[in-house]
Each structure stands twice: as C-alpha cells, then as structure tokens.
VODRENVEX-323682 format. One record per residue: residue in one letter; x, y, z of N, C-alpha, C in turn. Coordinates in Angstrom, 3 decimals. Each point is the difference from the previous one (the first is absolute). Example, Ala and Ser with C-alpha at 12.3 -4.5 7.8 and 13.67 -1.06 7.14 Angstrom:
% residues 2
residu,nx,ny,nz,cax,cay,caz,cx,cy,cz
A,13.190,-5.690,7.800,-0.890,1.190,0.000,0.900,1.200,0.000
S,-0.350,1.050,-0.720,0.820,1.190,0.060,-0.770,1.090,0.730
END
This chain:
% residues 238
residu,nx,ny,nz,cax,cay,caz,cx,cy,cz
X,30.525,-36.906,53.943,-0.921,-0.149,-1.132,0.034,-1.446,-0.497
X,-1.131,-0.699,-0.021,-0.172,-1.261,-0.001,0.357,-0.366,-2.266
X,1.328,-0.828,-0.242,-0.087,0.078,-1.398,-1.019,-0.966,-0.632
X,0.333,-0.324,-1.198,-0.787,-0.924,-0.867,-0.399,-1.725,0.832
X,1.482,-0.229,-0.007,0.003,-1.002,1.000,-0.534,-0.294,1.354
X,-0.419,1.399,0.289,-0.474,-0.376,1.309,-2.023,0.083,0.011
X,0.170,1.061,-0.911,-1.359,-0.497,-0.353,-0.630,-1.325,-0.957
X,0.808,-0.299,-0.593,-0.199,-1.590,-0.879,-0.174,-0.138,1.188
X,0.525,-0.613,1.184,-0.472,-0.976,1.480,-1.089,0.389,0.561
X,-0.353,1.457,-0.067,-0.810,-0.344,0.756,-1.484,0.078,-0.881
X,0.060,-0.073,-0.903,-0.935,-0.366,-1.366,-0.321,-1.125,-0.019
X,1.190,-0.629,-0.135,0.180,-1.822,-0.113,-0.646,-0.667,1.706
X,0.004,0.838,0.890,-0.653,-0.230,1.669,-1.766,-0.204,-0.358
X,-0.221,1.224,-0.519,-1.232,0.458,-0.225,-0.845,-1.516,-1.081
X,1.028,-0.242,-0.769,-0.253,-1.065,-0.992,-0.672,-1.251,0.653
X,1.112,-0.050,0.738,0.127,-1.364,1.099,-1.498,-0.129,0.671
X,0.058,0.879,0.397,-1.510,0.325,1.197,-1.530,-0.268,-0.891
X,0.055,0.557,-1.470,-1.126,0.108,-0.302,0.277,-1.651,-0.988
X,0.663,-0.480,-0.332,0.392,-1.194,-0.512,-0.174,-1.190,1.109
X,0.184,-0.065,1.277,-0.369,-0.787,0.967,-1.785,-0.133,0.136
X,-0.228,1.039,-0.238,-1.553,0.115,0.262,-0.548,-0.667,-1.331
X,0.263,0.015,-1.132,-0.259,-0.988,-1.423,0.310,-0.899,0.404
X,1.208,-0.700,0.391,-0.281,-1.248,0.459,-0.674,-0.749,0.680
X,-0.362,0.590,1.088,-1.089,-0.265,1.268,-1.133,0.117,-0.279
X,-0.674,1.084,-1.392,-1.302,-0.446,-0.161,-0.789,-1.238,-0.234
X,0.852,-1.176,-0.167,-0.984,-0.910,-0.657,-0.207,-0.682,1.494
X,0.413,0.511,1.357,0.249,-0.504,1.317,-1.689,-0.646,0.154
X,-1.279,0.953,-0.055,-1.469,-0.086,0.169,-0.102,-1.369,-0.804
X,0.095,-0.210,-0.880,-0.623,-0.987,-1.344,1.179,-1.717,0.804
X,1.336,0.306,0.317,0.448,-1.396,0.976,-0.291,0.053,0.741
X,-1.364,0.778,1.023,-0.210,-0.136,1.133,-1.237,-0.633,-0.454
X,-0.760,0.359,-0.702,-0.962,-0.833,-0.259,0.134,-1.388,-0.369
X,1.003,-0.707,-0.749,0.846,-0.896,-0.649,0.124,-0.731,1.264
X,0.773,0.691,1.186,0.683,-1.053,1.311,-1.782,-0.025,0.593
X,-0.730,0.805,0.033,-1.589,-0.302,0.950,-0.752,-1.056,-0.251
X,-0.033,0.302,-1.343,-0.722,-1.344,-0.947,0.597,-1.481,-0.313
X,1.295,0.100,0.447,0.799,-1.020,-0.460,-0.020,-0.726,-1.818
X,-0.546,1.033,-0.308,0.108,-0.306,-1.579,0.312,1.235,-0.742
X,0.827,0.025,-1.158,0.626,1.003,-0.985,-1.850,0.595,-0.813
X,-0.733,-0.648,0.023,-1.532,0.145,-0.896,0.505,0.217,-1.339
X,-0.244,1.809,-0.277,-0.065,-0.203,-1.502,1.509,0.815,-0.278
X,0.464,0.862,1.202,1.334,0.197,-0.180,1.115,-0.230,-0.676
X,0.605,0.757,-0.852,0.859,-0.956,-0.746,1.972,0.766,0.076
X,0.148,-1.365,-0.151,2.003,-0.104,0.997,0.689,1.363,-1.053
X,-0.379,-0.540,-0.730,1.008,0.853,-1.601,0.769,1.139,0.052
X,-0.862,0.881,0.700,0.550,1.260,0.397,0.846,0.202,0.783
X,0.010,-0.551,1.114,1.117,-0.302,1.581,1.019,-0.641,-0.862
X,-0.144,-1.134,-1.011,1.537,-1.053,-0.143,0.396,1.299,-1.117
X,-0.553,0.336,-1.120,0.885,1.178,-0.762,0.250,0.934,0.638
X,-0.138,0.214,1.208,0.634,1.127,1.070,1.199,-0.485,0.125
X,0.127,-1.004,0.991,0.816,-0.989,0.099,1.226,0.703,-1.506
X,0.126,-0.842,-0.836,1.297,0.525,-1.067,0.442,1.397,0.051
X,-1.251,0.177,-0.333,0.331,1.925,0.286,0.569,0.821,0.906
X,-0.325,-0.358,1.311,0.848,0.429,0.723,1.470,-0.738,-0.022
X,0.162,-0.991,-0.309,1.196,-1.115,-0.091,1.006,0.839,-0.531
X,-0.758,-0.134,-1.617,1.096,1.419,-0.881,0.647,0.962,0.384
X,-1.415,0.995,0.790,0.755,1.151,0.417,0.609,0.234,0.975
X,-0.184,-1.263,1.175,1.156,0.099,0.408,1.491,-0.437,-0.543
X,0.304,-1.030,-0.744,1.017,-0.013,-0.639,0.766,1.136,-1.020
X,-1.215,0.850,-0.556,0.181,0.903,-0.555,0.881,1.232,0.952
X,-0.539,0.226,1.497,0.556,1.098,0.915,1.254,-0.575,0.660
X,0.209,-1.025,-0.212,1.703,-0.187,0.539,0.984,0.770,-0.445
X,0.682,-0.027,0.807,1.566,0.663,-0.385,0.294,-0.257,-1.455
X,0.146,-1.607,0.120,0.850,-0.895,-1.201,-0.768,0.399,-0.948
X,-1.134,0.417,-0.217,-0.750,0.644,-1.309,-0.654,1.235,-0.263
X,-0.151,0.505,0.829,-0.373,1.773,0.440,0.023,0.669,1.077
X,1.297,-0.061,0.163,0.137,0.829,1.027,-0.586,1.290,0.786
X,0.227,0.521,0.925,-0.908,0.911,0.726,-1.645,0.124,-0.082
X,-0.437,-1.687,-0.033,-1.236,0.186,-0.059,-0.644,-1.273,1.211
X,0.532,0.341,1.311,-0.529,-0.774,0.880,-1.002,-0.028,0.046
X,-1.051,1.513,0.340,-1.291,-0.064,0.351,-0.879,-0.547,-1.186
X,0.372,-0.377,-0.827,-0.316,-1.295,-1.170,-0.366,-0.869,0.512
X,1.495,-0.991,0.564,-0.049,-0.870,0.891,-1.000,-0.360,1.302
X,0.159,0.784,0.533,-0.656,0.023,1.616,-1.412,0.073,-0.213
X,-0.860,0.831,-0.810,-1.106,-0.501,-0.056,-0.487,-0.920,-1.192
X,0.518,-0.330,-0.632,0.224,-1.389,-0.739,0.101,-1.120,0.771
X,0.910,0.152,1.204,0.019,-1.084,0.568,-0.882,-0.253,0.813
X,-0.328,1.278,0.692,-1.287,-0.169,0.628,-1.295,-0.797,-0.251
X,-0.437,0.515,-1.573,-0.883,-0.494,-1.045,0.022,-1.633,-0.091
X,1.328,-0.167,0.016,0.062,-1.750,-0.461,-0.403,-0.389,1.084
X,0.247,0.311,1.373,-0.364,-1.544,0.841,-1.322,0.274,0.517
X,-0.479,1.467,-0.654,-1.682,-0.174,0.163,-0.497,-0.229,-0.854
X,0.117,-0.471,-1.434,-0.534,-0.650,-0.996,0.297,-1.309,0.371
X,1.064,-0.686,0.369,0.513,-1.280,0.556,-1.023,-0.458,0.864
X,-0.382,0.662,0.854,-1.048,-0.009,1.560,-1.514,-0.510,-1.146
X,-0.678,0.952,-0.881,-0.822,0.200,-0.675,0.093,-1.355,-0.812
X,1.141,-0.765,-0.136,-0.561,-0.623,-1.316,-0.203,-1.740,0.897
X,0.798,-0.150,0.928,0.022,-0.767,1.026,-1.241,-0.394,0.505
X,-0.748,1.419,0.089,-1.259,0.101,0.507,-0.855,-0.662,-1.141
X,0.250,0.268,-0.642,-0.897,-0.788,-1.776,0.361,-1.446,0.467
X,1.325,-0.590,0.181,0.257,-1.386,-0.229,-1.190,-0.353,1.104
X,0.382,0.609,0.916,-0.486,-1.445,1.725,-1.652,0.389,-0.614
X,-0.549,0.390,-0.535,-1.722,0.406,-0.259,-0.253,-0.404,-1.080
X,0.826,0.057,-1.528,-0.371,-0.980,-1.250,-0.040,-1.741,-0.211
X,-0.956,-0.188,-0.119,-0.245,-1.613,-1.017,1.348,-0.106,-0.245
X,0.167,-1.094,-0.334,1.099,-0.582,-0.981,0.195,0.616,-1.236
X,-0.923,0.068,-0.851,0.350,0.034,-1.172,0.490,1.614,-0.496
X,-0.560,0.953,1.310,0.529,1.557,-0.041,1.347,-0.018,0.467
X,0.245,-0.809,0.930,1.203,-0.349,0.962,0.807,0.164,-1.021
X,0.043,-1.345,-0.716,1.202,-0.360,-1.162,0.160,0.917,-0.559
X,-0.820,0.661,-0.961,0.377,1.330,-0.841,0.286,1.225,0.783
X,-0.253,0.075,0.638,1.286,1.249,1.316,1.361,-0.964,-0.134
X,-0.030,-1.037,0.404,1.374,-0.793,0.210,1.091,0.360,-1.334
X,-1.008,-0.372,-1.008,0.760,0.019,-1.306,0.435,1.503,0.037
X,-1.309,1.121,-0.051,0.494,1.045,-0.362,1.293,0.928,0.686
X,-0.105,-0.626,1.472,1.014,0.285,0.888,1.656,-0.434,-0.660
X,0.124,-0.902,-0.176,0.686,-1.361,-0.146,0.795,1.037,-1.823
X,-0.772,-0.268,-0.860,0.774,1.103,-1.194,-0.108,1.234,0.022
X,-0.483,0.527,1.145,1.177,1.612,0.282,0.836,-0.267,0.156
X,0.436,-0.962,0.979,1.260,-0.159,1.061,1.136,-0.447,-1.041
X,-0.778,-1.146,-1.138,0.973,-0.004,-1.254,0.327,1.317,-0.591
X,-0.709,0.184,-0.462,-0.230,1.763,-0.558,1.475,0.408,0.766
X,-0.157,0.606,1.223,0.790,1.015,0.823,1.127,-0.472,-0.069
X,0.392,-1.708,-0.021,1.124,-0.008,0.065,0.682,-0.020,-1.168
X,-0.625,-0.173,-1.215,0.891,0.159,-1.325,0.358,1.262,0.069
X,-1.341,1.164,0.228,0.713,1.649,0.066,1.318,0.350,0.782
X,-0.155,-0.531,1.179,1.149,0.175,0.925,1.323,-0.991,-0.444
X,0.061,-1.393,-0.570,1.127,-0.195,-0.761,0.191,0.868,-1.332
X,-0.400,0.103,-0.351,0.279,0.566,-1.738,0.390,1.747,0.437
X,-0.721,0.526,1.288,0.530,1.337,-0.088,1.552,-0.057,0.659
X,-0.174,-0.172,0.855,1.156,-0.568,0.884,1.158,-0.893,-1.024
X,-0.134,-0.459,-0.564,0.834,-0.970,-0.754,0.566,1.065,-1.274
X,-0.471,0.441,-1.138,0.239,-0.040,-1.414,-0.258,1.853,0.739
X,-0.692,0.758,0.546,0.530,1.230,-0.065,0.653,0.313,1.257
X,0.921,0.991,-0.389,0.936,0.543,0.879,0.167,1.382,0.508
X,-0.929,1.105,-0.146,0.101,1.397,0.210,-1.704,-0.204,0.751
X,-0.190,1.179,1.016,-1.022,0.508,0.661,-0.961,0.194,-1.278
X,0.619,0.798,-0.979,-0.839,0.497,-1.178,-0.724,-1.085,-0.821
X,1.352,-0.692,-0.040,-1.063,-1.359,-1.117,-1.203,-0.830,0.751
X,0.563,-0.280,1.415,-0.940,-0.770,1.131,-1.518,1.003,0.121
X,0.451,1.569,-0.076,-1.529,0.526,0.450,-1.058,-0.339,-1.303
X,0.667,0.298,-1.385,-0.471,-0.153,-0.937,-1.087,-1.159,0.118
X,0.857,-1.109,-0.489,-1.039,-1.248,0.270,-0.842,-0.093,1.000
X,0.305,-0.415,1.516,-1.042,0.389,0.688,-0.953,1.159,0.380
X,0.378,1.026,-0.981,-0.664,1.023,0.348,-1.414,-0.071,-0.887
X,0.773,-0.461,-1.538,-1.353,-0.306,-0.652,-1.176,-0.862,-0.232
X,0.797,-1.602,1.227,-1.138,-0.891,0.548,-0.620,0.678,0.851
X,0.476,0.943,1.035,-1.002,0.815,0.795,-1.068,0.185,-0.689
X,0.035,0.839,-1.079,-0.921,0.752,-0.538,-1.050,-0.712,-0.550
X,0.567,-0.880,-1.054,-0.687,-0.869,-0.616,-1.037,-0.956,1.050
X,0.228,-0.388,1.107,-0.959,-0.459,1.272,-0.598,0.761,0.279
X,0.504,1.269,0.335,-1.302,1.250,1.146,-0.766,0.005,-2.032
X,-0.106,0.251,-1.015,-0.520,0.502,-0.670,-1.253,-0.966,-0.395
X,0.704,-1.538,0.042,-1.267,-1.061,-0.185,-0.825,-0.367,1.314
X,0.255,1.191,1.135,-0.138,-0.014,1.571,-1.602,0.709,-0.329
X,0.210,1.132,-0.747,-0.908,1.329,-0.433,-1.187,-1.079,-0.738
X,-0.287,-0.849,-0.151,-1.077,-1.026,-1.055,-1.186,-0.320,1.089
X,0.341,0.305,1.175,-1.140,-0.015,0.950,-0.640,1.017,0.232
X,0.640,1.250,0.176,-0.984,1.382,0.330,-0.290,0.438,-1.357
X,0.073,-0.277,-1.118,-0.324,0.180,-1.062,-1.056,-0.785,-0.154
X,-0.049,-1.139,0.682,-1.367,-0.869,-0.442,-1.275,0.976,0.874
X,0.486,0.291,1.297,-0.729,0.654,1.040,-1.023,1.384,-0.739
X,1.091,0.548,-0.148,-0.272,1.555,-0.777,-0.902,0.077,-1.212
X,0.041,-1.521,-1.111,-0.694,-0.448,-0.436,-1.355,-0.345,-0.062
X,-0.146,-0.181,1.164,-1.303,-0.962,1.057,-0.794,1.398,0.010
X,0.891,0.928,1.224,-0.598,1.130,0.269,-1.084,1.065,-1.240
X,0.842,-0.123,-1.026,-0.441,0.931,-1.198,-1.069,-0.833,-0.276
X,0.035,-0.955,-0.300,-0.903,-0.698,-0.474,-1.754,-0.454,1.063
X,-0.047,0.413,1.460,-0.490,-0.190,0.957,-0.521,1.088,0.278
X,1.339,1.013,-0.209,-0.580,1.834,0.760,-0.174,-0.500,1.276
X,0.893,-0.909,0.692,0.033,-0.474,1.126,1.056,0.413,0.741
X,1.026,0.402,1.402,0.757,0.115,0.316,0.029,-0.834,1.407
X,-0.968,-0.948,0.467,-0.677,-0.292,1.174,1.697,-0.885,0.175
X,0.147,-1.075,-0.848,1.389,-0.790,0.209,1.460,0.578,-0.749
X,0.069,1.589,0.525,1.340,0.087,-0.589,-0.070,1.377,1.243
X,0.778,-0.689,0.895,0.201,1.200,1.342,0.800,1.275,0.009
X,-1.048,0.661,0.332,0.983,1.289,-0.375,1.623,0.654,1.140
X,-0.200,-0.803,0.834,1.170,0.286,0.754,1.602,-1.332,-0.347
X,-0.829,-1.041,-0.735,1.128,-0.764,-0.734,0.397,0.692,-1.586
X,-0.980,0.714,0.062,0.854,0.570,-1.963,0.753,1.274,0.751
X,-0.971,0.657,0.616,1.193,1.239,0.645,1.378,-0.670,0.442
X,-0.052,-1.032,1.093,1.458,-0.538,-0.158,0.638,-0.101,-1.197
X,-0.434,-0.923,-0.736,0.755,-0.823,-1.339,0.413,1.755,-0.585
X,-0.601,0.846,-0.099,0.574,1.441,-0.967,0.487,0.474,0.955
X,0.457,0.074,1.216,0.997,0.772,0.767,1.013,-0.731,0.098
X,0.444,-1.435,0.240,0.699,-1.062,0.155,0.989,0.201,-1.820
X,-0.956,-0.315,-0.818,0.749,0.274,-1.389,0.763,1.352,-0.311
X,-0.453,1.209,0.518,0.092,1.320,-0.112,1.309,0.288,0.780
X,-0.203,-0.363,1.111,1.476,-0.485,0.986,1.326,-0.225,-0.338
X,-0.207,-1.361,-0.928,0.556,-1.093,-0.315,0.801,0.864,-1.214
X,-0.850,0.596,-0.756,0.504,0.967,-1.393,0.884,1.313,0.672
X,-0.251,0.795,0.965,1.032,0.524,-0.121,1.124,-0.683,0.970
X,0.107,-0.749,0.984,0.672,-1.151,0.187,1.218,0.293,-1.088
X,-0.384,-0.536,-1.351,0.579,-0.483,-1.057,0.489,0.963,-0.076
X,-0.699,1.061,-0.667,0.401,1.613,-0.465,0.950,0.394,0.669
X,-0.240,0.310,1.071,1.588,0.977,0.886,0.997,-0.897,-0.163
X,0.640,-1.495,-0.538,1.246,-0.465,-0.533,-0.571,-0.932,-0.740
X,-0.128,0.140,-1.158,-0.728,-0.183,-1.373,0.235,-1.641,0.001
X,-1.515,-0.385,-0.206,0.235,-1.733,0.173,-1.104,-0.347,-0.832
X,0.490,-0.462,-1.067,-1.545,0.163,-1.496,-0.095,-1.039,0.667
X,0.109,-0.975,0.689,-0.812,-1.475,0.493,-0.555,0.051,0.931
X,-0.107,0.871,0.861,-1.155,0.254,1.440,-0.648,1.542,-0.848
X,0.356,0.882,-0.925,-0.703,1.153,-0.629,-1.335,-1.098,-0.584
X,0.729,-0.836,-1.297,-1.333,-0.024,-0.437,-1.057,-1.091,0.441
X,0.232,-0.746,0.308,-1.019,-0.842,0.858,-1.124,0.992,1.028
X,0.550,0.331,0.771,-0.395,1.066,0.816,-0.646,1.266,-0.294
X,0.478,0.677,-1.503,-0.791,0.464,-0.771,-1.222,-0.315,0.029
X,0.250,-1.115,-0.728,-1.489,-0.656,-0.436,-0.639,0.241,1.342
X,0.314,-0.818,1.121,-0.816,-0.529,0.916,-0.515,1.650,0.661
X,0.856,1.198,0.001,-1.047,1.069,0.310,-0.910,0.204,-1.000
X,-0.148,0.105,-1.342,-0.762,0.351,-1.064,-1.311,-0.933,0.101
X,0.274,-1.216,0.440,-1.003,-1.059,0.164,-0.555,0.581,1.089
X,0.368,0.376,1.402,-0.644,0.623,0.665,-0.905,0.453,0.265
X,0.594,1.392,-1.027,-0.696,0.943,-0.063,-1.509,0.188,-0.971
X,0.560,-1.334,-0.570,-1.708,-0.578,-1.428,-0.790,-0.128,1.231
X,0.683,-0.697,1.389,-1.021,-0.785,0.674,-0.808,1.187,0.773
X,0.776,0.955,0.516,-0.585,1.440,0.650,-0.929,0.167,-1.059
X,0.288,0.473,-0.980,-0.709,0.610,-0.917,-1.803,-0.903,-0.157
X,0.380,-1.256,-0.205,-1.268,-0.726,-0.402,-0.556,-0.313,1.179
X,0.463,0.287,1.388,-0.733,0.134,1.772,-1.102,1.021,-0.376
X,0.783,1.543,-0.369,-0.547,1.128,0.233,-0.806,0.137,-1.279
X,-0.051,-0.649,-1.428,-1.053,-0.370,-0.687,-0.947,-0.739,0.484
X,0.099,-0.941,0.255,-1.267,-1.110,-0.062,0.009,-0.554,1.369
X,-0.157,1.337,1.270,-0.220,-0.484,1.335,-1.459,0.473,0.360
X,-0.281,1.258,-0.512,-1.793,-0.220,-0.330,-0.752,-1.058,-0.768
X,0.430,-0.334,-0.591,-0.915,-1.025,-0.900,0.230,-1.413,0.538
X,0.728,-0.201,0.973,0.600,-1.105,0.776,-1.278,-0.634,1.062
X,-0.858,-1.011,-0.072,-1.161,-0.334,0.585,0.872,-0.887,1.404
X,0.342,0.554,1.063,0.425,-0.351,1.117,-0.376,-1.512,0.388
X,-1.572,-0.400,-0.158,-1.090,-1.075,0.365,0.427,-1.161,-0.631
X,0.601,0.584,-1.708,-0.019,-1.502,-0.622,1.235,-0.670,-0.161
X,-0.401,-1.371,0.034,1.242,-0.703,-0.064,0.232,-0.458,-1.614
X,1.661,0.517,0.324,0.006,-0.267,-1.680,0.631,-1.024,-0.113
X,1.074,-0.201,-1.667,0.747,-1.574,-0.555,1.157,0.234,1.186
X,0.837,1.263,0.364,0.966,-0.419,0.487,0.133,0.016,1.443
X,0.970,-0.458,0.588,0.490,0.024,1.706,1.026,0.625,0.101
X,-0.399,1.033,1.177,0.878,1.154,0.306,1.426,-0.829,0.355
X,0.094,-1.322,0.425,1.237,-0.247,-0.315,0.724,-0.254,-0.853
X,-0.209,-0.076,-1.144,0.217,0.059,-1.671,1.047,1.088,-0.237
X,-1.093,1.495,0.241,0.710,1.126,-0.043,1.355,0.455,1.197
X,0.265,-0.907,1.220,0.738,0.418,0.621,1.393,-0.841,-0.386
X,-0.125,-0.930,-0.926,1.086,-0.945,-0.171,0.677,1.122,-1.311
X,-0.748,0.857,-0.283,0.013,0.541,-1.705,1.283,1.239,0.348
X,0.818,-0.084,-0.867,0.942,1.734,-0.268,1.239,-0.460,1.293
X,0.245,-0.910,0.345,1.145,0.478,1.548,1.046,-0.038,-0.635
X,0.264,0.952,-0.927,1.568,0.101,-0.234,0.778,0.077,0.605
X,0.643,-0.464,0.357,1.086,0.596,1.362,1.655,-0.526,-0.232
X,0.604,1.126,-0.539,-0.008,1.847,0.125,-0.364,-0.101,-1.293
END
C-alpha cells in the first residue's frame, strides 16, 4: 500500500510534467523572435521575473532550508535554464537600450539572491527559521507574478473576448496549481499551499470566463492583445 510519502512523489512527478509544459509555452512567440531576428513588440519582463522566481524556489527546496522537497528543486531547476535560454534570446535580438535594462534587471536579482542566501544562511540557524523567510519571498513573488493574468481576465470581461486567452494554457495553469496544492496538503507546506491556491482559483476564473464569453468571442477580429501576452501570464511554478 503506497503511503503519504509515496504518493506526495508521485503528485510532485505529475507536477513536474505539467509545470515543464508552462515553461515551454512561450517556445512559439521565441521562435518567432529567432525567425525575425528581432524581439518586435515582445516584452523581456516576464522571462527575467521568472528568472528570481524560480531562483527562490529553488533555494527554498534544499535540504539546508526545506527539506524533503526535491521535486521543488528539479523542476525549478529545470525552469531556470529555460528562462536563462529565453532571456538570452531577448539579449542577441534587443537594441541597446532594451539590452541594458535586462542587464540591469538581471544584474539586481543576482544582488537580490545573494543578500537572501547570506542573511539566511548567516543570522538563521534551524530548517524552520530558513523555510519561514524564504518561504514568504516565495509567495510574495508568485503573488505580484498573478498582476498579469489579472490584467488578461480583465481585458477579456471587458471585450467578451476569449480569442487571446487559450484555453488549453488556463486548463494547464488550474491543473498545474491544483497539483501543486495538494502537493502541499499531503505534508502541509502553507508556502507551496498558498501560492498555488491562488494559482488554481485563478485558473479556474480563467475556465470559467472561456466557457462564458467563448460564444460572444468574434474569432475574425483582431484585438489590443497578443496571444503571447497571455502565455507569459499565471506560470507559477509550483
């Protein structure tokens, strides 16, 4: 009989799989990016605040700060060197003057990460105090993460449009979050619960406002936003 633990893994497997595929969506929109040899109207922002975010949580799934939470790690890590790949792809295709501000913004995470990682590492000393702090920069990032599909969902109501908000990327984003929550649940982790919370509940607004306003959705017209907008939007991950 398979216990708690053994289903956390293979929950946290399931995580992995549908969390790889959020990352890889924005794959179409850098293929267009490497064809054209220009970024156009694309914008970096989303890939470099990936970038920290995953940074965190992987620091967050170590031993030295939360233990038994590899599959944290592993697709965290995964995440980083394809946001890494993604933002790279911005440099060799942006002007100068986009260049620099990736540079910068790159440049004070890396400050950022390393004060977290001295100051946790340094001044606390228990698993408990270490998850604490980084547990609640987690949150506080995936939550100012949520300011994009909120703009989206926004758009939509206001449009009765659903043409740029895909319905097989919100079904991810609410199975991926939904995952991720009981993840948490079967060995109680309020820092992957509530983030992940959210990110199924957000979801599920997005199901909900598909299966509202997919009749009234004029297929033909082109509207304010680009379906790559909405694929950069919600990748919580976990």
């Amino acid at each position: 009989m398979v216990g708690t633990d053994g289903i956390r893994t293979i929950v946290g497997v399931i995580g992995n799989v549908i969390s790889l595929f959020l990352f890889l969506s924005p794959v179409p929109t850098l293929f267009k990016i490497c064809k054209s040899k220009s970024v156009q109207e694309f914008k970096p922002y989303p890939y470099v605040a990936t970038v920290l975010n995953c940074a965190m949580w992987i620091f967050y799934g170590l031993p030295v700060v939360h233990p038994d939470s590899i599959l944290v790690v592993t697709i965290n890590g995964v995440g980083l060197l394809i946001e890494i790949v993604y933002v790279l792809i911005f440099l060799t295709y942006s002007n100068w003057p986009k260049r620099k501000k990736i540079l910068i913004a790159l440049l004070v995470e890396v400050i950022f990460m390393a004060i977290v990682v001295f100051i946790t590492m340094t001044f606390l000393h228990t698993t408990k105090a270490r998850s604490t702090l980084v547990g609640l920069l987690c949150i506080v990032f995936n939550i100012i993460m949520y300011t994009s599909p909120l703009t989206v969902m926004r758009s939509v109501i206001k449009t009765k449009s659903v043409k740029f908000m895909p319905f097989y990327l919100s079904l991810a984003n609410f199975c991926n979050g939904l995952v991720w929550l009981i993840y948490a649940l079967l060995k109680f982790d309020p820092y992957i619960t509530i983030p992940n919370g959210l990110g199924a509940l957000s979801g599920a607004i997005q199901l909900i406002l598909y299966a509202t306003y997919y009749k009234t959705t004029n297929w033909d017209d082109d509207g304010p936003l680009e379906s790559s907008e909405v694929q950069l939007s919600n990748r919580n991950i976990p």
